[in-house]
C-alpha positions as CSV (number, residue, x, y, z in Angstrom):
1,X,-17.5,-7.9,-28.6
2,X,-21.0,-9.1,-29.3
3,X,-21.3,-12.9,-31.0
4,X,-18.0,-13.9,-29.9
5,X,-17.3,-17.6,-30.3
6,X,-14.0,-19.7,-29.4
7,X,-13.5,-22.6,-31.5
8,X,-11.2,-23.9,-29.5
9,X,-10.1,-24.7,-25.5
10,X,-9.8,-27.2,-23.0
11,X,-11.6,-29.1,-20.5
12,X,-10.9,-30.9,-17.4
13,X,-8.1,-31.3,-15.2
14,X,-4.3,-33.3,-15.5
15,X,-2.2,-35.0,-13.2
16,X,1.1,-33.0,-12.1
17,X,3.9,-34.0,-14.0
18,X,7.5,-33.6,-14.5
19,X,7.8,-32.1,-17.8
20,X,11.5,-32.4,-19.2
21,X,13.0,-33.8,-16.4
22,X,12.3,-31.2,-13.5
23,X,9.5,-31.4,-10.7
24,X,6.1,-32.6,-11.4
25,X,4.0,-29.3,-12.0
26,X,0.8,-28.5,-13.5
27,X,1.5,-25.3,-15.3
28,X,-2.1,-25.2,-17.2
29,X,-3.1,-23.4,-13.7
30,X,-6.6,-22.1,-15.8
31,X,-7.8,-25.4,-16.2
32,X,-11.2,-26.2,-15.2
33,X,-12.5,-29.4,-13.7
34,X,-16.1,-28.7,-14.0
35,X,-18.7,-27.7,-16.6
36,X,-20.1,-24.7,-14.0
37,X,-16.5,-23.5,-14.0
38,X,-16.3,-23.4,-17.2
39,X,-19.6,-21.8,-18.1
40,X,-18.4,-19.3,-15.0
41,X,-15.5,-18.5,-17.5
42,X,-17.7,-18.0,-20.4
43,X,-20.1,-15.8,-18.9
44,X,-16.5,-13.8,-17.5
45,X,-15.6,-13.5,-20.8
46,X,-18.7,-13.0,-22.7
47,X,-18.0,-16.0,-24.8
48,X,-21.4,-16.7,-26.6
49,X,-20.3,-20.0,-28.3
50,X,-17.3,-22.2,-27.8
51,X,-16.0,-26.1,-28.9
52,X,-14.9,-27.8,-26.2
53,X,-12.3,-31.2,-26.2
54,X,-10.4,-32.5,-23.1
55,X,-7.9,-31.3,-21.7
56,X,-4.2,-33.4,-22.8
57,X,-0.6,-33.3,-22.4
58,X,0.3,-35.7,-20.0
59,X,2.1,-38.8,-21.7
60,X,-1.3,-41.1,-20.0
61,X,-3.5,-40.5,-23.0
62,X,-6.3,-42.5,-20.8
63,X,-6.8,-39.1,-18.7
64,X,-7.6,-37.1,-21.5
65,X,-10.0,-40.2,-23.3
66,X,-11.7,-39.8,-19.7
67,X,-12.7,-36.2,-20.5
68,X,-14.7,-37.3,-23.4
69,X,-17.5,-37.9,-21.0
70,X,-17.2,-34.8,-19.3
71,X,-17.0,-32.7,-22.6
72,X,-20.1,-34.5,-23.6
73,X,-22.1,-33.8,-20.9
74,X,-21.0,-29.9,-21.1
75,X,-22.3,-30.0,-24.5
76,X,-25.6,-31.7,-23.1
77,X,-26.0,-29.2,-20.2
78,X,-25.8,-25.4,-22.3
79,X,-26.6,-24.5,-25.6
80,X,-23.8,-22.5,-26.3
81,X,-21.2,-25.4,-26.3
82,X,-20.2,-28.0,-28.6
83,X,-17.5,-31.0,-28.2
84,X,-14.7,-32.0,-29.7
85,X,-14.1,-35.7,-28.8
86,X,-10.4,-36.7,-28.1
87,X,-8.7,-39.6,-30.1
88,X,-5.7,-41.0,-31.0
89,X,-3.9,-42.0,-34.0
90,X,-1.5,-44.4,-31.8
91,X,-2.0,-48.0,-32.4
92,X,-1.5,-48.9,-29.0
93,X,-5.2,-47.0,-28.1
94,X,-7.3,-48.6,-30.7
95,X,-9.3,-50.2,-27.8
96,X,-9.3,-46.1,-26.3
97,X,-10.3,-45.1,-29.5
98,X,-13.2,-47.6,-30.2
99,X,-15.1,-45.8,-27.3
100,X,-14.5,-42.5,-27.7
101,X,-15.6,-42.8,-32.0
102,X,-18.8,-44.3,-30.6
103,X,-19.6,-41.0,-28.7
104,X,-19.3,-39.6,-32.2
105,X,-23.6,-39.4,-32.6
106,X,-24.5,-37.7,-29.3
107,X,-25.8,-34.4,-29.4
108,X,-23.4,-31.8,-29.7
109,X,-20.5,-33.7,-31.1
110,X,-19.0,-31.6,-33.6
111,X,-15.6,-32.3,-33.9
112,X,-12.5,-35.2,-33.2
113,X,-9.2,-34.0,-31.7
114,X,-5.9,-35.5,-32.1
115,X,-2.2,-35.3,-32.0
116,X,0.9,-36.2,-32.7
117,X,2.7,-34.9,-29.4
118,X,1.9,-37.9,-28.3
119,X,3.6,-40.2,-30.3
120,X,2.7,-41.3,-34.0
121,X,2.8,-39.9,-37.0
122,X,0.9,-38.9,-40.1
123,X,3.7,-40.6,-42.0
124,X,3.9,-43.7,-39.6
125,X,2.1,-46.7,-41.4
126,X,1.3,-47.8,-38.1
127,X,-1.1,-45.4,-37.4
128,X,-2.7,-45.4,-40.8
129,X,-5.7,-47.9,-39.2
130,X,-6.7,-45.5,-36.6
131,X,-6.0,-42.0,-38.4
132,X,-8.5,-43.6,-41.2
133,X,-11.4,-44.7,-38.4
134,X,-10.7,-41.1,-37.0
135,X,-11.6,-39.8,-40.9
136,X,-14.0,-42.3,-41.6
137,X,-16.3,-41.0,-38.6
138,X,-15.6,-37.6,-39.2
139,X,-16.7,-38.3,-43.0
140,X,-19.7,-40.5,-41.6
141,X,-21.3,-37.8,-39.1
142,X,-20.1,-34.8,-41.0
143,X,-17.3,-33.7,-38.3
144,X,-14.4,-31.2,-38.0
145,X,-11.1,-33.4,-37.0
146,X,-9.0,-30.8,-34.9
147,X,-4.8,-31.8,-35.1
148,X,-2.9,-30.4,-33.1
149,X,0.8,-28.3,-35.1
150,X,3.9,-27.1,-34.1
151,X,7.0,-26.4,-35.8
152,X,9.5,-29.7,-36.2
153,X,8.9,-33.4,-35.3
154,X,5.4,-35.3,-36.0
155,X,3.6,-32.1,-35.4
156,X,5.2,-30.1,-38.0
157,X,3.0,-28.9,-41.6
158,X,5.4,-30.9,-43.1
159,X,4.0,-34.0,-41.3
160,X,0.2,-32.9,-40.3
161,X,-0.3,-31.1,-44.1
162,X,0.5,-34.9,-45.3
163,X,-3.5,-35.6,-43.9
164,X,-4.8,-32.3,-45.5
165,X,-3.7,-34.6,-48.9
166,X,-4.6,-37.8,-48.1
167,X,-8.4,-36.6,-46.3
168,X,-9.2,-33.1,-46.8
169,X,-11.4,-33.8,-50.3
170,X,-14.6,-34.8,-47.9
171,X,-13.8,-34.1,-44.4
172,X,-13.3,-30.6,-42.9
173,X,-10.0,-30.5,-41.2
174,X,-9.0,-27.6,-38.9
175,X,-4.9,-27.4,-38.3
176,X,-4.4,-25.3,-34.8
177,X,-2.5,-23.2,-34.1
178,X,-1.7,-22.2,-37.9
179,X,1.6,-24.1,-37.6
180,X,2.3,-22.9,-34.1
181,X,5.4,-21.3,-34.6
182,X,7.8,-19.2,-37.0
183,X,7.7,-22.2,-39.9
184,X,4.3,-22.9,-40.0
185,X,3.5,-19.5,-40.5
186,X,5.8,-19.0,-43.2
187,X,4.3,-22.8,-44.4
188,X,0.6,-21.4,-44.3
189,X,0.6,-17.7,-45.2
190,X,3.1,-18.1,-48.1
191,X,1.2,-20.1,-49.9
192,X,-0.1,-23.5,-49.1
193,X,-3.0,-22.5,-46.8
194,X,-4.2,-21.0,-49.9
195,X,-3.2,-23.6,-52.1
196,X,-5.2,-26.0,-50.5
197,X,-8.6,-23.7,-50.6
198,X,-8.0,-23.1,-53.9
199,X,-7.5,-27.3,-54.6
200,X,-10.8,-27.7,-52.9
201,X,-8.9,-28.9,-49.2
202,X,-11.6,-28.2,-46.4
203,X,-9.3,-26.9,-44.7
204,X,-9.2,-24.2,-41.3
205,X,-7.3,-22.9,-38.7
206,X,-6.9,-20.7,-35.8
207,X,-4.5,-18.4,-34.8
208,X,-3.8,-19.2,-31.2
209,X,0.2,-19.7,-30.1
210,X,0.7,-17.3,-33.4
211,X,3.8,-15.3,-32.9
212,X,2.6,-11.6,-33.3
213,X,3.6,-10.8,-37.0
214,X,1.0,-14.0,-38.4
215,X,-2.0,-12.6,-37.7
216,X,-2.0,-9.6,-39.2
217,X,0.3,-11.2,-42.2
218,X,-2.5,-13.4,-42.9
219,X,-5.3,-11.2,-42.6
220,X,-3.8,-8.9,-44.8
221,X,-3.1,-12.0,-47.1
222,X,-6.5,-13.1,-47.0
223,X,-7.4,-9.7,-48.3
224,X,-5.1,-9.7,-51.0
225,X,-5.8,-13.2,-52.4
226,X,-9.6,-12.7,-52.1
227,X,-9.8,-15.9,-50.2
228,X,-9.7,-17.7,-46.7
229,X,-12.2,-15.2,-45.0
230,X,-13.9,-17.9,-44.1
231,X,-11.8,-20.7,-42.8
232,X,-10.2,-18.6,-40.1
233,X,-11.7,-18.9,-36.6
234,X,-10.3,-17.5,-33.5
235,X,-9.7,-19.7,-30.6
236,X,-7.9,-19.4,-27.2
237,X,-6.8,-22.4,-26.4
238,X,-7.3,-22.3,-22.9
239,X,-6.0,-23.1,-20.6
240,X,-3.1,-23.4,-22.4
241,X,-3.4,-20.2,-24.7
242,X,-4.3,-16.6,-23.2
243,X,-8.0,-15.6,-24.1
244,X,-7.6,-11.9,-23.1
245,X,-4.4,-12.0,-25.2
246,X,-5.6,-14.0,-28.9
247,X,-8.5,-12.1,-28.4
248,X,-6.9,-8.4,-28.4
249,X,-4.2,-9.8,-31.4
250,X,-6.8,-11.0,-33.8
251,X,-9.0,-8.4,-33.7
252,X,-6.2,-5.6,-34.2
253,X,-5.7,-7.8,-36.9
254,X,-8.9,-8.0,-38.6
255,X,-10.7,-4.4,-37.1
256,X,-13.6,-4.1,-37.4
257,X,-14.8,-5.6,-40.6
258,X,-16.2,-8.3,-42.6
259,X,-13.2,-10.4,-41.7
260,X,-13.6,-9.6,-38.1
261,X,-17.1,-10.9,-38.5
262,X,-16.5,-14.1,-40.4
263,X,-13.2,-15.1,-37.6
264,X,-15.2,-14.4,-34.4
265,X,-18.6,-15.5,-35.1
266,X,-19.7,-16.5,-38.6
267,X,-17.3,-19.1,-39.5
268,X,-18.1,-20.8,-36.3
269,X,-21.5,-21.1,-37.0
270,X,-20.6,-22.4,-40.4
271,X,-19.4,-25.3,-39.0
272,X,-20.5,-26.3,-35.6
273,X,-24.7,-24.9,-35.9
């Protein structure tokens, strides 16, 4: 595929660590700890265009605000990449989070990632002083804030669709994953995905981590409804999604048409040229 573009995947290497009480591992075993791996991966994959934000996952959130430098630099060194800056809606890294919003003007910068996997909540009036410096900047240098779903806990739509209300007027907000799991599919594609187009939400998403059925459902969706063509990207997540793998679902989802345009290419431009 000509023009592809991934508007979504890791960089930089974590720490091994002993996920849920068993050995310390590093099972992201694709990650890359250098920009000339990573633009080794690219050319691999024919990737024309990607966003780029650290690597995370590791309860040290400092290893992952480390990144931001290196995403930056990536960003600086090849035309085909932009960054995603990674931040925290955790009051405990407002000092973390001061730095990495000041990176927020370099060149390339297009978007802010955060999380709730973490800890925090969009619900948690805690965090309501950094989740509004994390809008404000994205507001004030016209930026795509990336947050992270899955189904249950902080990460749920239930939870994350609570910023698509309180922000999504003025700042561009793209939900990964598309709910990451049975529920947020069901969330999305049933209705309030479209809902919030049709309110005026800036609102995107990707299908990465998408159980097989979503794609399809909400290209055919899209099609129905005569909307959302073009607040779809596609993304692979690596290195902790399957390129080879999003890539062959989405586009047996879309074919070969103006939608498969719009996910793999135009949409991206839309937002990060």
């Amino acid at each position: 595929m000509t023009n592809l573009a991934d508007a979504h995947r890791h960089l930089g290497t974590l720490p091994a660590y002993p996920f849920y009480g068993g050995p310390a591992i590093n099972p992201d075993i694709s990650a890359r700890a250098t920009v000339v791996e990573l633009l080794a991966d690219l050319d691999a994959e024919g990737t024309e265009r990607a966003l780029i934000v650290p690597n995370y996952g590791v309860p040290d959130v400092s290893v992952s605000f480390a990144l931001n430098d290196l995403v930056v630099e990536a960003a600086g060194r090849d035309e085909r990449i932009r960054a995603g800056l990674f931040v925290s809606p955790r009051p405990q890294d407002v000092t973390l989070n001061e730095k990495a919003l000041a990176l927020a003007g370099e060149p390339g910068v297009r978007a802010l990632k955060t999380t709730f996997l973490l800890g925090g909540g969009a619900d948690d009036d805690a965090c309501l002083p950094q989740l509004d410096a994390i809008f404000a900047t994205a507001r004030t240098h016209d930026l795509v804030v990336h947050v992270h779903t899955s189904p249950g806990a902080a990460s749920d739509l239930d939870k994350v669709g609570l910023l698509v209300e309180r922000y999504g007027d003025d700042v561009k907000i793209h939900l990964v994953h598309f709910g990451g799991g049975m529920s947020g599919h069901i969330k999305l594609a049933g209705g309030r995905f479209f809902d919030w187009i049709s309110e005026g939400k800036r609102v995107y998403t990707d299908t990465s981590w998408a159980i097989g059925f979503a794609p399809r459902w909400l290209a055919a969706e899209i099609e129905r409804r005569g909307i959302g063509y073009d607040r779809v990207l596609f993304a692979s997540d690596e290195p902790w999604g399957d390129h080879a793998g999003e890539l062959a679902r989405l586009r047996a989802a879309t074919a070969d048409g103006e939608l498969s345009r719009h996910v793999f290419t135009d949409n991206f431009a839309a937002l990060y040229d």
